[in-house]
C-alpha positions as CSV (number, residue, x, y, z in Angstrom):
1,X,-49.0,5.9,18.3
2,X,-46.0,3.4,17.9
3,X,-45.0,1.4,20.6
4,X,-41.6,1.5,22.7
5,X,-39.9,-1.5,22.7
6,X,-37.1,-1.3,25.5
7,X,-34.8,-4.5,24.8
8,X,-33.8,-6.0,27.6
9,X,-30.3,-7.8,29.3
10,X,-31.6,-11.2,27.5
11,X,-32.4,-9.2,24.2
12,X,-28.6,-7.7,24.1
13,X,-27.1,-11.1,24.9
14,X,-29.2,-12.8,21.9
15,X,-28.0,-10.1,19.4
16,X,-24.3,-9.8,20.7
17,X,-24.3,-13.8,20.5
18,X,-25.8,-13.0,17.0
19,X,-22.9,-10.9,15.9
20,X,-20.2,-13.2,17.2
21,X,-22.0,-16.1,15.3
22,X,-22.1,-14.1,12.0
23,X,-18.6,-13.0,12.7
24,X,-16.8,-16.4,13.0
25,X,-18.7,-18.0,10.3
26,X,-16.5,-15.2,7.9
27,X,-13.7,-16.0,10.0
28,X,-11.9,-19.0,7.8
29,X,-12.4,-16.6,4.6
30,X,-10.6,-14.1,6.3
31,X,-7.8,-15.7,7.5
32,X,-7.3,-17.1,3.7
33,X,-7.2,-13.8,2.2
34,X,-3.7,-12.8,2.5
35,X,-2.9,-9.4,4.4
36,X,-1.4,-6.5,2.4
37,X,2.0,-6.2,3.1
38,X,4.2,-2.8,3.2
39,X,6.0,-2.1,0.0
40,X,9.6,-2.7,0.6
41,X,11.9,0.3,0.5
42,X,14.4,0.5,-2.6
43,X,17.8,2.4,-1.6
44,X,19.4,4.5,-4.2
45,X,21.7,2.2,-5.9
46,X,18.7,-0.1,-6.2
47,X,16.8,2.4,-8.8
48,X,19.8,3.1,-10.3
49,X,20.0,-0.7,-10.9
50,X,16.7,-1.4,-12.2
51,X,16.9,1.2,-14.8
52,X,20.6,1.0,-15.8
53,X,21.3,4.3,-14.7
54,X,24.1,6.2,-12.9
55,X,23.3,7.8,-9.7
56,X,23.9,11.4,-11.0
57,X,21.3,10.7,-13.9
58,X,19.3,9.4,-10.3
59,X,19.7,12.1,-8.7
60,X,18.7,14.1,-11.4
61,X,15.3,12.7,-12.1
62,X,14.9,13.5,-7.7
63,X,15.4,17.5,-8.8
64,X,13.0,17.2,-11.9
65,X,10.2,15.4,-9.0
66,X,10.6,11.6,-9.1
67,X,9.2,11.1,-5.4
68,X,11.9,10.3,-2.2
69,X,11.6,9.6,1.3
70,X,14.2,9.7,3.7
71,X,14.6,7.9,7.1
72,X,17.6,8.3,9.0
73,X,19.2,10.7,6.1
74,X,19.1,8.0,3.6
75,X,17.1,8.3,0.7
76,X,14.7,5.4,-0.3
77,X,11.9,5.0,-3.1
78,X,8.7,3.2,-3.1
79,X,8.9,1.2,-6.6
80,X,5.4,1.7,-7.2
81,X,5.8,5.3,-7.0
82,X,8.8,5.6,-9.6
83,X,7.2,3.6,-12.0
84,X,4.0,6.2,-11.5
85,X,5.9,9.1,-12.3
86,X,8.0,7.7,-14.7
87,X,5.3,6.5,-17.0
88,X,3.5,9.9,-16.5
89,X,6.8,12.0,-16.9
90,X,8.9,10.2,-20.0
91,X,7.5,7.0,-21.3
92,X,9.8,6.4,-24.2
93,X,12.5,6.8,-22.0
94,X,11.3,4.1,-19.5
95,X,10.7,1.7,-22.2
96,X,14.3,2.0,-23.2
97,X,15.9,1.1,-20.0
98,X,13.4,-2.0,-19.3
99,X,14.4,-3.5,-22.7
């Protein structure tokens, strides 16, 4: 049969002094590596800028799925996600209004 080993106060204190040890050494690396920061929000007429279209062509590509949010019945778009669909829905098409 195994013995029990009951830990006591002075064990805890040793192994939670342990863990704040092992924790601040990492600290400094931490702090260096830089947070990830929200994606900014692009308004309607900023799409519609990046890829030289109007805003009915916009509006449009919103019917056939291009993903929206809206906040405060405005409609913004997460560039990451238009550049998603639009390489998965029409690719030639991107290509020609980034050139």
């Amino acid at each position: 049969m195994e013995k029990l080993f009951i830990p006591t106060e002075e064990d805890f204190r040793r192994w939670i002094a342990e863990a704040l040890e092992s924790s601040l050494r990492k600290l400094p690396q931490i702090l260096k590596t830089p947070m990830n920061e929200p994606e900014k929000l692009l308004n309607r007429k900023e799409v519609a800028g990046i890829f030289q279209i109007s805003l009915v062509t916009l509006h449009q590509w919103m019917h056939q799925g291009l993903p929206f949010h809206k906040q405060g019945g405005r409609v913004y778009f997460l560039r990451s996600e238009v550049m998603h669909y639009l390489k998965d829905k029409n690719p030639k098409q991107l290509q020609n209004r980034i050139a």
